[in-house]
N, C-alpha and C positions, 0 to 999 in steps of 0.2 A: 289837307294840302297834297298827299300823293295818294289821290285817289281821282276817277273821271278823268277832264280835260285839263291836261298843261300845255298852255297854248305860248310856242315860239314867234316873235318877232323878228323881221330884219332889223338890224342896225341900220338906216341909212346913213351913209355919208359920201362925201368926196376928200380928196386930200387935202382940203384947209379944215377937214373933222367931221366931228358929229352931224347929221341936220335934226337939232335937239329940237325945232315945232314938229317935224314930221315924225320924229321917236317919240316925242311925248302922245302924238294924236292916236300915232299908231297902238299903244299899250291901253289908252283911256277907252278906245274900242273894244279892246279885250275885255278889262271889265266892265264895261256897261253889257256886254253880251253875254257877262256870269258865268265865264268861265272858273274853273275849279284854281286853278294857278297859272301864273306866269310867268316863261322863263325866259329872263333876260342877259343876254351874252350868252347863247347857246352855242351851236355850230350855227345855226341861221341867222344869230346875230354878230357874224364875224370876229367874234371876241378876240383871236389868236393875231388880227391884226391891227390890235390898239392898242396903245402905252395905256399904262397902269393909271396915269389922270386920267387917260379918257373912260377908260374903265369904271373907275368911280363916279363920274359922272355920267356915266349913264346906269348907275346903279343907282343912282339920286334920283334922276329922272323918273325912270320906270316905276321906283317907288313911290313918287309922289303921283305920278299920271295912276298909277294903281288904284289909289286911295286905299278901300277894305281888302280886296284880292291880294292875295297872298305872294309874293314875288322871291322865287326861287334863282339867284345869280350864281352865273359861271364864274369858277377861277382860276380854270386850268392854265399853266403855264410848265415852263421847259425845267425850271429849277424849284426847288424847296422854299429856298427863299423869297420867291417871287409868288409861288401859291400863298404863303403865311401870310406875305400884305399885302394880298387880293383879299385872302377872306376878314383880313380885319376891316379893309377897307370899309368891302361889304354888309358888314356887321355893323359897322358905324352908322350905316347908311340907312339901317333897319331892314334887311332883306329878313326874308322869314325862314330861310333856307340857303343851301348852298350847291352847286351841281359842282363836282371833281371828276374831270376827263385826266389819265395821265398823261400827259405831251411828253414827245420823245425827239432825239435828233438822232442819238445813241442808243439803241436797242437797249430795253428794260431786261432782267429779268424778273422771275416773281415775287423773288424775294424784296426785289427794288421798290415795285411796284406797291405791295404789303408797306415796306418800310417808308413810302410818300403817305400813303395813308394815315398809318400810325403816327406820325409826325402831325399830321394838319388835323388833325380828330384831337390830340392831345390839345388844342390850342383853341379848339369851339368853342361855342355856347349857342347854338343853332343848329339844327340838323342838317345832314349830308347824305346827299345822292348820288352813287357810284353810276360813272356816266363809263360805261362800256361802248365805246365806239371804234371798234377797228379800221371802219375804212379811212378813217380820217389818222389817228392817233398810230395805228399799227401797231396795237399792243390787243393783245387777245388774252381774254380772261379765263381760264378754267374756272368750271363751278366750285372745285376747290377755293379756290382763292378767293372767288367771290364768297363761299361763306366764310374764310378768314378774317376779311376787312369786314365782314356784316357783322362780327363780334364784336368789335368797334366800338367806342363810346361815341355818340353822336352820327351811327351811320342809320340812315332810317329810310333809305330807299336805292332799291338800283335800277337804272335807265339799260333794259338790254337792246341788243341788234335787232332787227326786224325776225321773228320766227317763221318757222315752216308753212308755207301755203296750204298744206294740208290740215285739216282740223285737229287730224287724231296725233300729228307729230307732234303739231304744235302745244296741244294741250300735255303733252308727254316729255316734251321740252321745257313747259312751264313747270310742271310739276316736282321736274327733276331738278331744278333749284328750288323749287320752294321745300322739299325736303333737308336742303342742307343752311338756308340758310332761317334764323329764328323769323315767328309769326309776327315782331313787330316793325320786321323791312319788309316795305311794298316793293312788288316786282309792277314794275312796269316797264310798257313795249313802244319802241322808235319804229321807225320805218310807213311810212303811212298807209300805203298799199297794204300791210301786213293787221291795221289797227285792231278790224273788225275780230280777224283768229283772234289774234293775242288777248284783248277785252275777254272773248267766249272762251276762250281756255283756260282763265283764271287770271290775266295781269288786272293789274288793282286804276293804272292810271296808263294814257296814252299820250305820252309827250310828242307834239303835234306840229310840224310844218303849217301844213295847212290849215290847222290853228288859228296861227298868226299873223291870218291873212281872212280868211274865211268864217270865224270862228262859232257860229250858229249853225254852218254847216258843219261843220266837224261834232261842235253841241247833240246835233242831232245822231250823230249816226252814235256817239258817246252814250247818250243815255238810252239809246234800243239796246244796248249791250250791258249798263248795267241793270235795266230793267228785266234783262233775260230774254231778251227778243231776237235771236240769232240771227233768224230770217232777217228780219227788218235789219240790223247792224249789216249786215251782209250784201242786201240790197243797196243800201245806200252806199257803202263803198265800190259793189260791181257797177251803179253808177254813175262816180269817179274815174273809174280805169280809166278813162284818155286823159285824165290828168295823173294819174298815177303813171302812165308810161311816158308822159313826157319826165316825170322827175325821172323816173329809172335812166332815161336817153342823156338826160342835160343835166341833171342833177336839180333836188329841189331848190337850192339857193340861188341859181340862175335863175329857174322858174318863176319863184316867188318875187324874186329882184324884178322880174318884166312886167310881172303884174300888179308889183304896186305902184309900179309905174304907168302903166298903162290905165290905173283907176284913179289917176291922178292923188294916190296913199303917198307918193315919194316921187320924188325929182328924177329925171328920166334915169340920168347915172348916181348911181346910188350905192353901188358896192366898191370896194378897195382896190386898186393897182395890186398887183396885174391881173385881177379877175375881173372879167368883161361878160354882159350880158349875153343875152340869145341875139344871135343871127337873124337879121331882119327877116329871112325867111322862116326861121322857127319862130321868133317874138308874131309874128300873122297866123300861126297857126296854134299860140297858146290861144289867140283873140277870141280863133274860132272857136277853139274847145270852150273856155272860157263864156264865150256866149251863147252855146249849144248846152251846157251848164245850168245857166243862170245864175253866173257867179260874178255876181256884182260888188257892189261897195258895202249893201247895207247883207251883205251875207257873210 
């Protein structure tokens, strides 16, 4: 399960909720195209702006549009309280895993940070994936810490930030957590532009935006990396680049919101108030990349 491809879905909805045919269609794709895992209520599937029903139902959802794929659910929230009955939720629902991003309003510190963990580990019976994401969360991990909470009972993977575009930093960056934390948490790499290093310098799984959308494409560039094929991983995401700088410019969740809309995957508006698509001038020129690509429906 955290290893290869973890492939991120949008959540579609509008403000009267979920659109649960489009979220279910959208994940049953994922596994028919055998990817390695599926992570539902990610950052790309807007998790941080759904009530705790809709939450669990779309952790129903996903699980059953899944069917064998393994479906790994977010449960990050602002309070303790409200992680503990996400992840029961979750549990109930049969997810096979769990992702913990720590939400802040109130600057963490580490020890805070450690002491969320400790608390929601205590209370598993399903593995946990330390979702390190600063641009969103603004909390930043020391590797110390990250091997603190890897000590963990039930911690069995960490989702790092995108690594150094260089090969040699980045395998040097990988390597320098995987010294502190134990051999049986997988280190895997976010950032998508970054997938190919991160795979070739040692991360074990690629938790994947364009995944979630794309997800044979992503497949491929996945298994040239872990078959040892640097070049070819390499090639295939240099190219990607004009979709890689469009996420870098707009961010991938705008990105991917356009285009699943434009593949007719999701209703044109599709993401949560007050976050608003690409600008008709940018939404023309994902089309282009997009069709310059050949990044269709059935990829």
């Amino acid at each position: 399960m955290f290893t290869g491809l973890s492939a991120f879905p949008l959540t579609p909805m509008s403000e009267s909720g979920i659109d649960e045919q489009a979220y279910a269609r959208l994940v049953s794709r994922l596994a028919s195209a055998g990817v390695d895992s599926i992570g539902a209520l990610g950052s790309t599937g807007s998790y941080a702006y759904l009530s705790r029903e809709q939450r669990a139902r779309a952790a129903r959802i996903a699980i059953e549009a899944a069917e064998e794929t393994p479906v790994i659910v977010g449960i990050g929230a602002l309070r303790t309280s409200q992680v503990l009955a996400l992840a029961e939720d979750a549990q109930k629902a049969g997810a096979s895993a769990v992702l913990l991003a720590p939400m802040t309003y109130q600057p963490l510190t580490e020890d805070e940070v450690f002491g969320l963990y400790e608390d929601i580990t205590r209370e598993l019976s399903v593995p946990l994936c330390v979702y390190d994401n600063p641009g969103t969360t603004h909390v930043h991990f020391t590797d110390e810490l990250h091997a603190r909470i890897a000590a963990l009972p039930q911690v069995a993977a960490i989702k790092i930030p995108p690594v150094p575009d260089d090969a040699a930093a980045a395998k040097e960056r990988v390597q320098a957590l995987r010294a502190l934390v134990p051999d049986t948490v997988a280190i895997g790499v976010s950032g998508d532009w970054t997938a190919a290093t991160g795979l070739t310098a040692g991360c074990e799984t690629w938790y994947s935006v364009v995944g979630g959308l794309f997800p044979r494409t992503a497949l491929a560039l996945t298994r040239a990396a872990q078959g040892g094929d640097a070049a070819q991983a390499t090639a295939l995401s240099e190219r990607l680049e004009p979709l890689w700088k469009m996420f870098r410019h707009h961010g991938s969740l705008r990105v991917m919101s356009c285009a699943a809309s434009h593949l007719g995957l999701a209703a044109e508006t599709n993401l949560p108030l007050p976050l608003h698509g690409l600008a008709p001038d940018t939404r023309d020129r994902l089309v282009t990349v997009l069709d310059g690509l050949n990044l269709g429906a059935s990829s």
